[in-house]
C-alpha positions in Angstrom: 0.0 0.0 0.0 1.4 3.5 -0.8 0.0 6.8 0.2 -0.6 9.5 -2.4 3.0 10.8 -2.1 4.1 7.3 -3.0 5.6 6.2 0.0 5.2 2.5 1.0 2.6 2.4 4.2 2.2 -1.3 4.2 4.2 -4.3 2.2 3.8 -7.8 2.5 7.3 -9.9 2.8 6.9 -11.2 -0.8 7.8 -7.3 -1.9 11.4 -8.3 0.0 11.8 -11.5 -2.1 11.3 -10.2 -5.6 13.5 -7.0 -4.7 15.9 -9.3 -3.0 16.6 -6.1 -0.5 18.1 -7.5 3.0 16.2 -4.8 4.9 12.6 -5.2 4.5 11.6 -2.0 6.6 10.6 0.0 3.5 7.7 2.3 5.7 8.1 5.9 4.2 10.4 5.0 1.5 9.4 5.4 -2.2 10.4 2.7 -5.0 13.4 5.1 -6.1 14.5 4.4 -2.3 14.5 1.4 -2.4 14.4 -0.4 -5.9 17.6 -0.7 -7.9 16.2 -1.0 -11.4 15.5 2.6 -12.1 13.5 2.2 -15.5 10.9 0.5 -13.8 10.9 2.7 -11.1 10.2 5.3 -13.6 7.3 3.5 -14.9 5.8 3.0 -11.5 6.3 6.4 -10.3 4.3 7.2 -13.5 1.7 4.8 -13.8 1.0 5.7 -9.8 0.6 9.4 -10.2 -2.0 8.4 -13.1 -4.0 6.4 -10.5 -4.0 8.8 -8.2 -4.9 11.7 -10.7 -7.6 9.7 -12.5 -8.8 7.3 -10.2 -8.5 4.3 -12.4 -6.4 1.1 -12.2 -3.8 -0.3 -14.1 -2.2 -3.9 -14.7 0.8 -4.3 -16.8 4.2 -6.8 -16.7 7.7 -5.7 -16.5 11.0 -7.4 -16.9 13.4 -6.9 -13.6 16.4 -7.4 -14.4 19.2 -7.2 -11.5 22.5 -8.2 -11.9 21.7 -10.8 -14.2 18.4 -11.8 -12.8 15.7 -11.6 -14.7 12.0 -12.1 -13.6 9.2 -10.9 -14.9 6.3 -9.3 -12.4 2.7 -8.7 -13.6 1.6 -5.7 -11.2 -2.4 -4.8 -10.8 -2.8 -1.8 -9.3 -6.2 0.4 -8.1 -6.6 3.3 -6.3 -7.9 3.7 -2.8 -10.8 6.1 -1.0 -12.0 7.2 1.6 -15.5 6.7 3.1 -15.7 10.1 0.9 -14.5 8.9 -2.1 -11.0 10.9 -2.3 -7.7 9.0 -3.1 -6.0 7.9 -0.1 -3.2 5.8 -1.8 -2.5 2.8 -3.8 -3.1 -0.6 -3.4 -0.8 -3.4 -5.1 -0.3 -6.8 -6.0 2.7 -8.2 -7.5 2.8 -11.6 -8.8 5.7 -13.3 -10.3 4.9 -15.0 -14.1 8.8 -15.4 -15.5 7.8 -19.1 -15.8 4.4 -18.1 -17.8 6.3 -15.7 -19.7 9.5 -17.7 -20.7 7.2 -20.9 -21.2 5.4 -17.9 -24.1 8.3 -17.2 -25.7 9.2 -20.8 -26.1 5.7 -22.0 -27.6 5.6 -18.7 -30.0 9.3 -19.2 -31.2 8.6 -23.0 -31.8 5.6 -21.9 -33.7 7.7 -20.1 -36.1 10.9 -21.5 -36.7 11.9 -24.8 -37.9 13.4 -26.1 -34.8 16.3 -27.8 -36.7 17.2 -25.0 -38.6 16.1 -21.9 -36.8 15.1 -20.2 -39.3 11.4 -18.9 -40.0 8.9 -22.2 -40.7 7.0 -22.5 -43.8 3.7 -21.1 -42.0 6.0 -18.0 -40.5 7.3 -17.9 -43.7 4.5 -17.6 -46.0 2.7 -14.9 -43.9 5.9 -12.9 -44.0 6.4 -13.0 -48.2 2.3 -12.4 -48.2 3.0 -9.4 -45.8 5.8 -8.2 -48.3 3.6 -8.5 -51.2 0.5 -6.9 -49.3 2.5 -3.7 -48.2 4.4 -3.6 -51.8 7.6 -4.5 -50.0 10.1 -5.1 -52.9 11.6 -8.6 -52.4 13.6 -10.3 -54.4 12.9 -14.3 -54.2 15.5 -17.1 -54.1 14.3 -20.6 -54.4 17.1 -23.2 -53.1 16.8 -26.5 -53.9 19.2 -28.9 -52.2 20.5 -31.1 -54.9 21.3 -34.7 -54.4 20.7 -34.6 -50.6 18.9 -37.8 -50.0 22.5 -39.2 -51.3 24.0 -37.1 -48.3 21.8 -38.9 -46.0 21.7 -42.5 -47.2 25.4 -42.5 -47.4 26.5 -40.3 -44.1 23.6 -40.3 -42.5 20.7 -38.3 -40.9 22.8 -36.7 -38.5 25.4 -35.4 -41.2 22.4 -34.5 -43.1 21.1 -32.3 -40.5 24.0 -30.3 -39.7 24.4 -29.6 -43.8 20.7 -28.4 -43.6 21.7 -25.7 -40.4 25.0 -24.9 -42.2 23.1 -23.8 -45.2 20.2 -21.7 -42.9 23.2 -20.2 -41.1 25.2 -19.0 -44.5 21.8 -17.9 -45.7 21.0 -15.9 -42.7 24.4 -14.7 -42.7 24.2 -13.8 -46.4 21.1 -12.0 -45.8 19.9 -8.6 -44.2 17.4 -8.5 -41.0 14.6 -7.7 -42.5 15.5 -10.1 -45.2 13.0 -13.3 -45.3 14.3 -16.6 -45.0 12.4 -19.7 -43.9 12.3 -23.1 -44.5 9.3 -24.8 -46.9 9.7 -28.2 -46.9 10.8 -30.0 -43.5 
């Protein structure tokens, strides 16, 4: 709970663990006293005068990192009145979702690329080149066609196969610019 001047009136002991403080007496201290990520204290101090000047919640994520920690927190916020309605302070939660988060990132990059390969998949692919051709992006288009390579696989095997297939998506990504499109249509 924070007052109107954002200054910490009540915490629970969960507040020390994801701000992995040693001194957990944080009455009268603001996050800027207390929080060594200063973008996202920035963002708070923000998003807290906006509650308070508006009267309306807000819930959002942010990414803490601190020396080399990374967590993600989703933080809902509301403001708090009086018995006659005025804004007496804020009251948060704060709930840890890195799992939820980095379990995200790993379902929508396996959605998209080619997990031998890394490169874009043929879905991820397609929508890009129909995106290009929508907004009259002007591509160029390279078809490659491995040549011969059920030979490399019969005779050195799958395994040899596979790395020739990442060898060629890396010299191709290499080859290629950013915003270049390369993906990979048959598996």
């Amino acid at each position: 709970f924070k007052d109107t001047e954002l200054r910490y009136i009540f915490s629970t002991h969960y507040w020390e663990q994801i701000n992995q403080i040693g001194d957990f007496d944080i009455y009268g201290k603001t996050d800027r006293d207390i929080r060594k990520d200063t973008e996202n204290v920035e963002a708070a101090e923000q998003k807290d005068r906006e509650i308070i000047r508006t009267g309306i919640g807000s819930s959002y994520t942010i990414k803490s990192e601190i020396d080399g920690h990374v967590q993600y927190l989703d933080i809902k916020k509301e403001p708090v009145k009086d018995k006659d309605g005025k804004i007496i302070g804020i009251v948060g939660l704060i709930n840890d979702v890195t799992q939820t988060v980095e379990l995200e990132k790993k379902l929508e990059h396996s959605s998209n690329y080619d997990d031998l390969t890394n490169i874009k998949n043929r879905l991820a692919g397609t929508f890009e080149i129909n995106k290009a051709i929508v907004n009259r992006r002007t591509k160029y288009f390279c078809i490659l066609d491995v040549d011969k390579f059920k030979h490399v696989n019969d005779t050195y095997g799958h395994k040899t196969g596979d790395i020739v297939l990442q060898e060629i998506a890396k010299a191709l990504t290499d080859a290629t610019n950013e915003d270049d499109i390369v993906c990979r249509i048959l598996p």
